[in-house]
N, C-alpha and C positions, 0 to 999 in steps of 0.2 A: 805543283799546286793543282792543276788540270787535273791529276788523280787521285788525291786528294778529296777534292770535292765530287769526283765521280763515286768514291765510295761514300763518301757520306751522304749524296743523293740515295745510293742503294741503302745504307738505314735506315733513311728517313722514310722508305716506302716499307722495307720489314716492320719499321714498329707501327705504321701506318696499317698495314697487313695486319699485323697481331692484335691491336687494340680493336679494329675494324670488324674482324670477324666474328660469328658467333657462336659461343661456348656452349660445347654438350655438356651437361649437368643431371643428375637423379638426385632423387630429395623424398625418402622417407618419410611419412606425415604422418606421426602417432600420439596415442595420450588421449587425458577425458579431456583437454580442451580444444583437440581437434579432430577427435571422434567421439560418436555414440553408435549403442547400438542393443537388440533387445528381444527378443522371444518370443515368438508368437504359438499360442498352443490352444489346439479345439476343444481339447478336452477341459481348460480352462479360460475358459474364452475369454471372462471381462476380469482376469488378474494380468496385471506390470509388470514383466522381468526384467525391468532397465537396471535395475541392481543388483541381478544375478552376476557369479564369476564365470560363469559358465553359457552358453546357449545352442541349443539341439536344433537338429533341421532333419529331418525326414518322418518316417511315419512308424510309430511306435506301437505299443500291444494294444489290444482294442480300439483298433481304429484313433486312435490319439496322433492328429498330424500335430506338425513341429513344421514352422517356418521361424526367420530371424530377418530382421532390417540392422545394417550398417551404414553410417555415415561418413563420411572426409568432412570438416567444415576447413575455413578459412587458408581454404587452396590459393587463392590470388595474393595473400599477405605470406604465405608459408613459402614461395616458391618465388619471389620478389619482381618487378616490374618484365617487362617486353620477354617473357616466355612464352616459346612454342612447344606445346606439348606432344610428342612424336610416340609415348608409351606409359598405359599406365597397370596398374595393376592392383587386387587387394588382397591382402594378405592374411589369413585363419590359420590359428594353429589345434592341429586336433589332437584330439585326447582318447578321445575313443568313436572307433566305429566299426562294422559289422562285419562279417567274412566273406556277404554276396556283391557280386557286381552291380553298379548302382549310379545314376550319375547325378550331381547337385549343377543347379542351375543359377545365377546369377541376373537378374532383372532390374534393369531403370526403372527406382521408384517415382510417381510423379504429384503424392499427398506430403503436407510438409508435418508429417510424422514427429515424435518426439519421445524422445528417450523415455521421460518419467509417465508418460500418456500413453506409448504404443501398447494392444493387447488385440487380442487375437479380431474382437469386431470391432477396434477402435482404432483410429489413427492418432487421436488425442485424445478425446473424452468421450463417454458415450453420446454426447449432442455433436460427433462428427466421427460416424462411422465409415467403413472403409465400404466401397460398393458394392464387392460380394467382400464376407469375412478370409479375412488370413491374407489382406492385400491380392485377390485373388480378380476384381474387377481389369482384364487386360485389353491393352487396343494401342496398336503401335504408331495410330494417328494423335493420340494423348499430348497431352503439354503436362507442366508443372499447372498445379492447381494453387491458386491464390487464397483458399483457404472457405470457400462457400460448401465445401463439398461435395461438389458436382466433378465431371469428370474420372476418367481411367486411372485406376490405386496405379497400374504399372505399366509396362511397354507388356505386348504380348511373346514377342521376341527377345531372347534370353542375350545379353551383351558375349556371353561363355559360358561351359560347364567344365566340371572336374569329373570323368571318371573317376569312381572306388573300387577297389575291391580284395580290401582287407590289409593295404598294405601301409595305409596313412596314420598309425596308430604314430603319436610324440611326432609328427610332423609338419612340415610348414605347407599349407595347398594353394596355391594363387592361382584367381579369375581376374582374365584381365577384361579394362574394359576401355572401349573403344577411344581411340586419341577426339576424336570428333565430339565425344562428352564430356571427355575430361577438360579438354580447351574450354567449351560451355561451363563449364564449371567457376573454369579459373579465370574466365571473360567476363562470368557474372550475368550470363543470357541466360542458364540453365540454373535453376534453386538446387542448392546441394541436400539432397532427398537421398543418395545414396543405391543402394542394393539390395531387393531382397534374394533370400537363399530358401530354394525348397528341390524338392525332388519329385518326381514323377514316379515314384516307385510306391506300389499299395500292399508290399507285404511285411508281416509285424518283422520289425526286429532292422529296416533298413532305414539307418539314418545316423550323422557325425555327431560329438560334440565338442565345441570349438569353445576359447579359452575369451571373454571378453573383456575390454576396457578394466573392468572392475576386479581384475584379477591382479591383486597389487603386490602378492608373493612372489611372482618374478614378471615384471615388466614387460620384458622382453621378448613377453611369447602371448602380449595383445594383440590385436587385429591393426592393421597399418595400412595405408596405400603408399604405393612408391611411383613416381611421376619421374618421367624421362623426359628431358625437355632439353631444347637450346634458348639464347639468350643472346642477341648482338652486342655490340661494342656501348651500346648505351643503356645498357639493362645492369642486370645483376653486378655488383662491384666484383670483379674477380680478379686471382695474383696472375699478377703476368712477367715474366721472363723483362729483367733489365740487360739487353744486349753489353754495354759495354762493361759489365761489374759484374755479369755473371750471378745475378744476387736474384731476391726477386721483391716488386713493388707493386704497392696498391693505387 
C-alpha cells in the first residue's frame, strides 16, 4: 500500500507539473480581418491603394518614392488569454525587385491610419494629414496618437531591415519586430498602427513589390505576422498528455 501511494503522489505532482506549466505556442495572424495594409506614392500623393493586389516600397524612375503601411489587428483575441510574447515577426512576399543592394526598413507606426484613407499626405482623409507626407514625421519619443493629429507619423528608429540584393524575387522576407511591441500590442497599451516599409536608397529602379491582403488568387502568399508566445496552465486551452491512457485530453 505504502508504494502504492508513493507512486501516485508522483503522478499527482507530474500532471500537477504538466498542467501547471507554460506552453510555447506560434500563431500566424492573416486575412482582411486581421490585416490591412496600403501604398503610399509621392508621385501620387492624394490616391488610395488600400485595394491594390499588389504594394511597392522603394524609390522608382523620376523620383517617384513608394512607401507601404501594414497592420496585425485583433492580436489579443487571435492569440487567446495570459500570453507572453517572446517573438514576433511580419511577413511580405515579393514579386519583384531590383539587382542592386538595397535595404527596406520597417517602422512603428504611431497615426491610426486606415486602410481605405491611407495616401501618400494622408493618414485618413485630407483634414488629417500625416506631419511630414509619406509617414515621414519621426521621433522615437512619439506615442500612439489618439486621433487630433498632432504628434510623430512614426518611431525614428526602424524595429529591422531586410537587406536586397536581387535575390528575393517569389520569396517570403520577414521583419521582425520587437517582443516589447508586440506584447503592447496584445496587452492593448499600444494601438495596432502596424509598420511602415521604405528604403533609404535614392537611385531609380531600387524598390520590392509585395503581394497584399487583397490578393485573393492565392491566399497564401498575403502579408501575415507570426507571434511566438507562451501561455501558462490557465491561459490558452491546450491538449495535454493523459498519463495513465496514454491518450490525450482537453
Amino acid at each position: 500500500m505504502k508504494k502504492l501511494a508513493i507512486v501516485g503522489l508522483q503522478l499527482a505532482v507530474l500532471l500537477f507539473l504538466i498542467c501547471g506549466q507554460a506552453w510555447a505556442d506560434t500563431k500566424r495572424i492573416e486575412g482582411t480581418t486581421n490585416m490591412d495594409d496600403a501604398g503610399l506614392r509621392s508621385n501620387d500623393a492624394d490616391a488610395n491603394n488600400g485595394a491594390a493586389t499588389y504594394a511597392r516600397v522603394g524609390y522608382e524612375n523620376s523620383g517617384d518614392i513608394r512607401h507601404a503601411v501594414v497592420r496585425v489587428k485583433n492580436v489579443a483575441s487571435e492569440l487567446g488569454e495570459n500570453a507572453t510574447i517572446t517573438a514576433c515577426v511580419c511577413s511580405l512576399y515579393i514579386t519583384q525587385t531590383a539587382i542592386y543592394t538595397y535595404d527596406i526598413y520597417a517602422y512603428r507606426i504611431f497615426k491610426p491610419w486606415t486602410e481605405t484613407g491611407a495616401t501618400w499626405n494622408d493618414w485618413v482623409t485630407t483634414d488629417y494629414e500625416w506631419g511630414t507626407a509619406g509617414c515621414m514625421n519621426a521621433d522615437d519619443g512619439g506615442s500612439d496618437n489618439s486621433g487630433d493629429g498632432t504628434g510623430a507619423d512614426r518611431k525614428e528608429t526602424a524595429e529591422s531591415s531586410v537587406e536586397f540584393n536581387g535575390d528575393e524575387l517569389n520569396t517570403w522576407q520577414a521583419w521582425s519586430v520587437s517582443a516589447e511591441l508586440a506584447q503592447a500590442w496584445y496587452d492593448e497599451t499600444a494601438n495596432e498602427e502596424g509598420l511602415l516599409f521604405r528604403t533609404t536608397a535614392t537611385e531609380d529602379g531600387y524598390r520590392m513589390i509585395f503581394l497584399t491582403t487583397e490578393h485573393t488568387d492565392d491566399p497564401t502568399k498575403c502579408p501575415h505576422f507570426t507571434f511566438t508566445y507562451t501561455t501558462d496552465g490557465d491561459g490558452v486551452d491546450k491538449p495535454r498528455k493523459n498519463i495513465m491512457s496514454g491518450g490525450i485530453v482537453r
